[in-house]
PLY file of the C-alpha trace (Angstrom):
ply
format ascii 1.0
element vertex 421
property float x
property float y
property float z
element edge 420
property int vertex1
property int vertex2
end_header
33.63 40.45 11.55
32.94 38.84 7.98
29.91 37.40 9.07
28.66 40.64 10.28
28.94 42.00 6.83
27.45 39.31 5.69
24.57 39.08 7.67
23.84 43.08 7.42
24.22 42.79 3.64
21.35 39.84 2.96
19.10 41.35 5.77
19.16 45.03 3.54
18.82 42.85 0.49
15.68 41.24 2.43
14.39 44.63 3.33
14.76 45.99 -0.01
12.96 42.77 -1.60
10.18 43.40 0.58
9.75 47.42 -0.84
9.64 46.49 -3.95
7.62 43.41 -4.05
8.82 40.01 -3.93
8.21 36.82 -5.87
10.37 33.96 -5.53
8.63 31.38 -7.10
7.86 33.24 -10.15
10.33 32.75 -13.29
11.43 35.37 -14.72
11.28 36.05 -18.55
14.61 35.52 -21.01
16.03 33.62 -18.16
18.34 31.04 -17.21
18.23 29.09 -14.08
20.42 28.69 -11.27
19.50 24.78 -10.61
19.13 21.49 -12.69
16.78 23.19 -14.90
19.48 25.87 -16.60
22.11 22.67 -17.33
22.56 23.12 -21.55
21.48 26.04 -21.60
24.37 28.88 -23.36
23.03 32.47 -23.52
19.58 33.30 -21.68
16.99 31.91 -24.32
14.68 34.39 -26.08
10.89 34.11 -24.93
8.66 34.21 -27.42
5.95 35.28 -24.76
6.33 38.41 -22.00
4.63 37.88 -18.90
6.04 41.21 -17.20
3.13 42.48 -15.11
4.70 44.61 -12.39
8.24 44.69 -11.02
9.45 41.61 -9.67
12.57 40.98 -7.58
14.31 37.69 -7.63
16.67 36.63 -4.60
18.50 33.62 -5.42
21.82 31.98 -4.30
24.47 29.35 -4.21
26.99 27.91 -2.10
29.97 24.80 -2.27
31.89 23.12 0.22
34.73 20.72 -1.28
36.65 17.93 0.48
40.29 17.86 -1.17
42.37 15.01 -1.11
45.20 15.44 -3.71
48.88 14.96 -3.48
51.80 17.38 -5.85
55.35 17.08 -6.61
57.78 17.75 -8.74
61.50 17.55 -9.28
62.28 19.23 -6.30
64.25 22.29 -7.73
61.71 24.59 -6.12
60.10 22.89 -2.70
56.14 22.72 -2.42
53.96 23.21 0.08
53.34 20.40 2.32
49.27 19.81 1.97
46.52 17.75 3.29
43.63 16.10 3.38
40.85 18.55 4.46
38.04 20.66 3.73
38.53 24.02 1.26
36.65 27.64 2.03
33.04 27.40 1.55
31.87 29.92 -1.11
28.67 31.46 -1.53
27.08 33.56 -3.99
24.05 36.06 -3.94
22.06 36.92 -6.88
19.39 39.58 -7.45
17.58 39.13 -10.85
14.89 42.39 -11.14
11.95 42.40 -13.74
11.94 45.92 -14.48
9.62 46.44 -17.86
8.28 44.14 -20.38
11.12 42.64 -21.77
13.77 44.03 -19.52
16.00 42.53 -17.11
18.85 43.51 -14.43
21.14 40.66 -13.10
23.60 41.24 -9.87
26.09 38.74 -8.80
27.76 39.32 -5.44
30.34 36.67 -4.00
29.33 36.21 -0.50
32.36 34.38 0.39
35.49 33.23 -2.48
38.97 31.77 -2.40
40.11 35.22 -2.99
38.15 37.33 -1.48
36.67 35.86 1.74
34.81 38.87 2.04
31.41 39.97 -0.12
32.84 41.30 -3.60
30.34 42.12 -6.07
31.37 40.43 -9.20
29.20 42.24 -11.68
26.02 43.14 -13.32
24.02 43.73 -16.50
20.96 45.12 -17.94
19.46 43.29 -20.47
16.70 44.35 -23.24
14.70 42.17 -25.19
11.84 44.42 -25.61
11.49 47.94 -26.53
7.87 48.68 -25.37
8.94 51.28 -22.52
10.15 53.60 -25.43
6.94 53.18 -27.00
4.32 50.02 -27.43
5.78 48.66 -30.34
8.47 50.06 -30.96
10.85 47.99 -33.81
8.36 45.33 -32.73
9.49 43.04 -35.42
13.42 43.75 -35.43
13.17 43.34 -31.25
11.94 39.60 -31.64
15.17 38.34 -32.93
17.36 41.06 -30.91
18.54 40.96 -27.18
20.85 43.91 -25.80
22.99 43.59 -22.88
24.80 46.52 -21.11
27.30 46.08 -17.61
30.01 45.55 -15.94
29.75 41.81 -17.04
30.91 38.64 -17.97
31.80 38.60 -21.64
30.50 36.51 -23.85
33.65 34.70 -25.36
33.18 31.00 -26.28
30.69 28.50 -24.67
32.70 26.96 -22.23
32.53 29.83 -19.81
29.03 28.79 -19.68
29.66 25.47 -18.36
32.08 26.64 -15.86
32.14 27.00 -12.37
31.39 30.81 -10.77
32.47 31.05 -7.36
29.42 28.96 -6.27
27.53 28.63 -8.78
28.72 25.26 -9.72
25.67 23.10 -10.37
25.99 23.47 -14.38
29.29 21.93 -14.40
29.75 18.66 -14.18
33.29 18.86 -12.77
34.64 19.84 -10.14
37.70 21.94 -11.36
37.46 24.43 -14.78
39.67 24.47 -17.77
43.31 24.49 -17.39
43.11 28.19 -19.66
40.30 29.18 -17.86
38.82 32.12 -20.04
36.57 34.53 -17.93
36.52 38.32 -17.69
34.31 40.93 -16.58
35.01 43.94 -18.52
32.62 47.28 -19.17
30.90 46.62 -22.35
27.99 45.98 -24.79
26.73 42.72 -26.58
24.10 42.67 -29.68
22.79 39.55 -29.98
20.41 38.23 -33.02
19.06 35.12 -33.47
16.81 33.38 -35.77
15.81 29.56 -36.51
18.55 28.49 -34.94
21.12 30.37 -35.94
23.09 33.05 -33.62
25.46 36.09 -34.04
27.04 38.07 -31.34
29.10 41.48 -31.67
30.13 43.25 -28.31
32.63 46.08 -27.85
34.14 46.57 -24.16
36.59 48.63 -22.85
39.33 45.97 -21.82
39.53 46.81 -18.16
38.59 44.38 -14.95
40.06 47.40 -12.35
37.70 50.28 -13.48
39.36 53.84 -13.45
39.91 56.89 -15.44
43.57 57.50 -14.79
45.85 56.49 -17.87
43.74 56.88 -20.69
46.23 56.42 -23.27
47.20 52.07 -21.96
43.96 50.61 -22.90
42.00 50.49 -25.98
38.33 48.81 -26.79
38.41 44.79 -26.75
36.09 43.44 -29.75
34.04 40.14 -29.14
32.51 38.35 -31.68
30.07 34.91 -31.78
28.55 33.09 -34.62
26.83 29.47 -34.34
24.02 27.44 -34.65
21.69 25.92 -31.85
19.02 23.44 -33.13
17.34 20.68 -31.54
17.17 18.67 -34.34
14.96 15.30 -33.25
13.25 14.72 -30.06
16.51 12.84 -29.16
19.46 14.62 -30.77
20.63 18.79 -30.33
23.43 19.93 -31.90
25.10 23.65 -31.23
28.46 24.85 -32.79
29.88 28.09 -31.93
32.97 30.09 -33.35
33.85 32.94 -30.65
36.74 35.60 -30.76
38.59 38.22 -28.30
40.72 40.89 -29.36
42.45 44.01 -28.14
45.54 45.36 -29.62
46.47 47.33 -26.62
45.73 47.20 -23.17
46.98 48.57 -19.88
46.52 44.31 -18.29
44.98 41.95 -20.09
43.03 39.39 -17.69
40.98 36.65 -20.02
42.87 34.51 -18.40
43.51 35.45 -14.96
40.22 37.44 -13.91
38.72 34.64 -12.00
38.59 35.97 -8.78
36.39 33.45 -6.94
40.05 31.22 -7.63
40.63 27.83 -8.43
39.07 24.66 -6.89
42.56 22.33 -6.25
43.61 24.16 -3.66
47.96 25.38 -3.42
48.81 22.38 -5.79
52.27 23.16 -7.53
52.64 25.87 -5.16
55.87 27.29 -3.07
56.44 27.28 1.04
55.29 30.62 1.22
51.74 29.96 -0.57
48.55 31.03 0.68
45.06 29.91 -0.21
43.79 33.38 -0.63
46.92 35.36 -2.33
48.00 31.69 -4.68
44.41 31.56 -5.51
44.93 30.40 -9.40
46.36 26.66 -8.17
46.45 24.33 -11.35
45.41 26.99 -13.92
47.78 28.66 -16.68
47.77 32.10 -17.87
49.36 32.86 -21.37
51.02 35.71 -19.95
49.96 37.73 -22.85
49.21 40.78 -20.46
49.13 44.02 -23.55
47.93 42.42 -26.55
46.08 39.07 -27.27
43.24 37.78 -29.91
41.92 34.56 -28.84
39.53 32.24 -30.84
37.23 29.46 -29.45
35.60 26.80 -31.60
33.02 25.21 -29.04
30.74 22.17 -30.76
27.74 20.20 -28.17
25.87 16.93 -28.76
23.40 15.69 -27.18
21.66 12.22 -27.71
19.33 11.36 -25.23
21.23 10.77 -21.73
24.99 11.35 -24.01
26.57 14.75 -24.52
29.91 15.78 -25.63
31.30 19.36 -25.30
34.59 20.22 -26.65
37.07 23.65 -27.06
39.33 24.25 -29.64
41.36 27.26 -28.38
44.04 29.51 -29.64
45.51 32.81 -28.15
48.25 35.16 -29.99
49.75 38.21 -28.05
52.58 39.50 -26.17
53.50 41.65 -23.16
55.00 45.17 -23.94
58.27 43.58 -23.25
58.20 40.98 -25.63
59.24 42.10 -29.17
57.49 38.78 -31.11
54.27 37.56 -30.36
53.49 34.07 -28.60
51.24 31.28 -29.22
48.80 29.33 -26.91
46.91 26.36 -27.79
44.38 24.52 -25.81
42.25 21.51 -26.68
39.49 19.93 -24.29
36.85 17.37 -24.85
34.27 15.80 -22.25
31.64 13.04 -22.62
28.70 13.16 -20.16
26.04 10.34 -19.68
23.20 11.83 -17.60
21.01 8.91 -16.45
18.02 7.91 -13.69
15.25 9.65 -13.01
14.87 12.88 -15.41
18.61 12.20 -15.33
19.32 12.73 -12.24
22.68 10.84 -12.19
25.96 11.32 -14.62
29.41 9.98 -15.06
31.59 12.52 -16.92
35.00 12.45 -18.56
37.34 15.23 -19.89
40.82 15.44 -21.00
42.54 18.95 -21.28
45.31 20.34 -22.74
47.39 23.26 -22.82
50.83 23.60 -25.28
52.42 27.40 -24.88
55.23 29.21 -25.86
56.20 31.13 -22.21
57.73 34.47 -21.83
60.81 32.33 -21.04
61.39 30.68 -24.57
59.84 27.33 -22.74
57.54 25.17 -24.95
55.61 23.27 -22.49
52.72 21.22 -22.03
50.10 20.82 -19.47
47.52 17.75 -20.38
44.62 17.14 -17.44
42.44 14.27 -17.19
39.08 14.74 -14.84
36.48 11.68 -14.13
33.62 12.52 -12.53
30.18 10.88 -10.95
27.52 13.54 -9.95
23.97 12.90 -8.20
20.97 15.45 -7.61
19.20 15.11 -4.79
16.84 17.79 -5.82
16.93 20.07 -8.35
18.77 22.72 -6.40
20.81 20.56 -4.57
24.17 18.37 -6.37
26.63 15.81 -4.91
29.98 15.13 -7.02
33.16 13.55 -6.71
36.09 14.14 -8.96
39.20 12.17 -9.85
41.94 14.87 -11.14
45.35 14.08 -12.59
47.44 16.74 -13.86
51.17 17.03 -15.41
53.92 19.55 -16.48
56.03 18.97 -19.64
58.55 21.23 -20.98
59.09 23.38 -17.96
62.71 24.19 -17.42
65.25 22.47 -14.48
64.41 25.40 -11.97
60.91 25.78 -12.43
58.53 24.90 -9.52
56.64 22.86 -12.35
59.43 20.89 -13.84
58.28 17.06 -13.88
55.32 18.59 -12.09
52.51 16.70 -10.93
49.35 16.39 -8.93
46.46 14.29 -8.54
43.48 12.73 -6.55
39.95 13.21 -5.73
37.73 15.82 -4.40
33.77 16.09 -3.86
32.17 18.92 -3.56
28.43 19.67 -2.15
26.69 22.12 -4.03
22.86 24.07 -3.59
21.73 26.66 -6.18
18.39 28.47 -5.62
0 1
1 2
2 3
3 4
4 5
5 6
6 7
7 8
8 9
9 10
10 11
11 12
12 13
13 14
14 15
15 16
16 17
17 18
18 19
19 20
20 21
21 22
22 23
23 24
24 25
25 26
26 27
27 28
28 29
29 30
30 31
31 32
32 33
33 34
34 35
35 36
36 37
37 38
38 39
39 40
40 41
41 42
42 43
43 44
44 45
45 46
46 47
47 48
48 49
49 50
50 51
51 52
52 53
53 54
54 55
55 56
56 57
57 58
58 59
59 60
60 61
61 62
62 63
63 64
64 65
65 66
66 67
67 68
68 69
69 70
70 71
71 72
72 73
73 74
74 75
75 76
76 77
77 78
78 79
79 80
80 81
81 82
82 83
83 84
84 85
85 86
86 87
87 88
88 89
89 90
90 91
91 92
92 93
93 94
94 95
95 96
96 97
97 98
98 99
99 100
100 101
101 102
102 103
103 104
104 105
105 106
106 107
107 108
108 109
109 110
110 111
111 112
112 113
113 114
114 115
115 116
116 117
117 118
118 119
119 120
120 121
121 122
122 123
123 124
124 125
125 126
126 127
127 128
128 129
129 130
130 131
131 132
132 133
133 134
134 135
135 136
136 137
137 138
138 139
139 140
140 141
141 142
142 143
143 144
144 145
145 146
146 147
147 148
148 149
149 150
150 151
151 152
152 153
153 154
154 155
155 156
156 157
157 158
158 159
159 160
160 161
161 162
162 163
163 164
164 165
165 166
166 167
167 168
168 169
169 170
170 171
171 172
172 173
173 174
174 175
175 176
176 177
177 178
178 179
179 180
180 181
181 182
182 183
183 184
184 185
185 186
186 187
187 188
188 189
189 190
190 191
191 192
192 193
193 194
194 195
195 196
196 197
197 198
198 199
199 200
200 201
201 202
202 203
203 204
204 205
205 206
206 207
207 208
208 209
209 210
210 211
211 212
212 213
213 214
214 215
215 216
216 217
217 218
218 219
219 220
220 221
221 222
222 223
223 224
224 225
225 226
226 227
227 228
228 229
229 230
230 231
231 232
232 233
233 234
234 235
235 236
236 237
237 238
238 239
239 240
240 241
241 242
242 243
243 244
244 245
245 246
246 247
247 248
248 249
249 250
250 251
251 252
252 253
253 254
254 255
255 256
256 257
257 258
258 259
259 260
260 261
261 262
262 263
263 264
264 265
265 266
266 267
267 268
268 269
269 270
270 271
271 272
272 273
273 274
274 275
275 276
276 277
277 278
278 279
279 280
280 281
281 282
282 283
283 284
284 285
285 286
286 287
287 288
288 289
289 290
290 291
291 292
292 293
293 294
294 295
295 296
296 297
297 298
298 299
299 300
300 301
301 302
302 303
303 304
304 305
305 306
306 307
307 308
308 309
309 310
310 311
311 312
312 313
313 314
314 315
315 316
316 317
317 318
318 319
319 320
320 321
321 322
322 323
323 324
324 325
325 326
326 327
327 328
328 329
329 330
330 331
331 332
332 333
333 334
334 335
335 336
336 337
337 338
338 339
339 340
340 341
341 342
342 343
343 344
344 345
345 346
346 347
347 348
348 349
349 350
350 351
351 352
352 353
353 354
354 355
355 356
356 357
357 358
358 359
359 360
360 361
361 362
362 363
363 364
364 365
365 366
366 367
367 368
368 369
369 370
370 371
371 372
372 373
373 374
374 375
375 376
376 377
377 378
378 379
379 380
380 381
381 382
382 383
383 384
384 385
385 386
386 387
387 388
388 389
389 390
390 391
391 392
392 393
393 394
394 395
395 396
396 397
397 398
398 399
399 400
400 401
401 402
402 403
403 404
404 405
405 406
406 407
407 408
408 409
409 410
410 411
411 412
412 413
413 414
414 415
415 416
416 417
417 418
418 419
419 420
């Protein structure tokens, strides 16, 4: 049946591109790509030139198939699940990016197929302005070349790592298999101002704190407040530097999710998971969620090099909050760092290293540790299509004598096939 929907959605997406005009090969201004070419690049960059000359409809896609090989265990006071050696879910994504004016954008993101929801689940949208001209030809002209506006049910702009993560299938930017241990990524109702000037960027963004959208009990959830400052500067024809300081806060909220609204689900598939696991329902495998479900304020500190063929990306990451429950707040910490050498052919080959980790105070009065080191080799074949293999090994510290985590471990290797159009 789920390729049925499938198939009937893409052939009224094809029907609709044809209406309205079609151009596939055309970029599209204040854009970032999908393949090879968008790798580096943070928020959509800021053309200094508008070629909008009629509405034009981009259809563009991804899709991943991993083979897992890892083995977990622990101390046996909880029993795992007895797993494999095999193939994981492919995932696909669809993606319709619209030209509608000079200067103005709309972006759709629909998972075609995800750990957690094997059916199509739109993920989000936006509409973004960089241009006021359909108000009135030039109008605030000279405040509008610094300014971009973005308005959806999106993905929030908190810290820079989320831009180097993997989105369901959209995994060609990252040069890992697996994401961050505190994997922050939400899609919330909201607004983001953006200016930026000779390198320097600020961010402000107000959203309403909710990834379920409803009207029913007003009084849970209040506004969430994001904020970005940095600096992005290619500084030599061989060195860039960017450093960003990020921050999301809401003081009261029905269910916080910054760290738990992943839905596409984790790549290591039911590692440090119970008998009674599934792929689909246990779809957060590896990751850790604060558990700060009613109030939280996070900061990320996110600084990139690059010099020539090396890069290093690193997150400096704290969270404060507390479930309703919980009379005291907790702390969360999270430190990551990972070197990249892209080499070849317009660098068409890497080996990449990161070590992650996680120290949190639980719910349960547990101080524990996770720590995560990931070594990976990647090839493109094409621009649009990327081979990668991964080496993962993860551990549990801290964790009390009947968790399912205590003297928890897993590790091994996956690759994963990726195409992004």
């Amino acid at each position: 049946m789920r390729k049925y929907v499938k198939h009937g959605l893409l052939a009224a997406t094809l029907f609709m591109v044809s209406l309205m005009g079609y151009s596939q090969n055309r970029q599209l201004d204040n854009y970032r790509s999908p393949d090879k070419d968008g790798i580096n690049v943070f928020e959509a960059p800021k053309d200094s030139v508008l070629t909008f000359d009629g509405i034009k409809v981009r259809v563009g896609g991804s899709s991943t198939l991993q083979f897992q090989a890892l083995d977990h265990e622990n101390s046996g006071a909880v029993e795992l699940i007895a797993i494999g050696d095999n193939f994981n879910l492919a995932t696909a994504n669809l993606d319709l990016d619209v030209a509608l004016a000079k200067g103005v954008r709309m972006h759709l993101r629909t998972y075609l197929s995800s750990r957690h929801h094997p059916e199509p689940y739109v993920k989000g949208g936006y509409f973004q302005v960089d241009n006021l001209d359909f108000i009135s030809p030039g109008f605030l002209e000279d405040a509008m070349k610094y300014l971009t506006i973005k308005v959806g049910h999106m993905e929030n702009n908190y810290g820079d790592a989320h831009f180097r993560r993997t989105d369901n299938a959209q995994a060609i930017h990252n040069p890992f298999v697996g994401n961050l241990i505190m994997d922050a990524f939400t899609t919330e109702v909201g607004g983001e101002v953006y200016f930026r000037k000779n390198g320097f960027i600020g961010m402000f963004g107000l959203s309403n704190g909710k990834l379920n959208q409803a009207v029913n009990n007003p009084d849970q959830t209040g506004a969430s407040i994001l904020a970005k400052l940095g600096y992005d500067k290619q500084l030599s024809d061989d060195f860039r530097l960017r450093i960003t300081g990020s921050m999301y806060s809401t003081g009261k909220s029905g269910r916080v999710y910054l760290y738990s609204a992943d839905r596409s689900g984790s790549r290591y598939y039911l590692v440090m998971e119970n008998t009674e696991a599934s792929a689909s329902s246990n779809f957060r495998s590896g990751r850790y969620d604060p558990g700060m479900t009613n109030e939280i304020t996070s900061f990320m500190i996110n600084p990139f090099l690059k010099y020539k063929g090396l890069e290093f990306f690193g997150t400096i990451e704290t969270a404060s909050g507390k479930a309703d429950a919980e009379t005291d707040k907790r702390n969360a910490t999270q430190l990551a760092g990972e070197l990249v050498y892209r080499f070849g052919n317009s660098e068409n080959f890497y080996l990449a290293g990161r070590y992650n980790t996680v120290n949190a105070e639980t719910a349960a009065g547990e101080d524990v540790t996770i720590d995560r080191l990931q070594l990976g080799f990647g090839a493109f074949l094409t621009k649009n299509i990327l081979a990668k293999f991964e080496y993962v090994n993860q551990t549990y510290d801290g964790y009390s004598d009947t968790s399912i985590f205590n003297d928890g471990k897993f590790n091994g290797v996956l690759l994963e096939a990726v195409i992004s159009f």
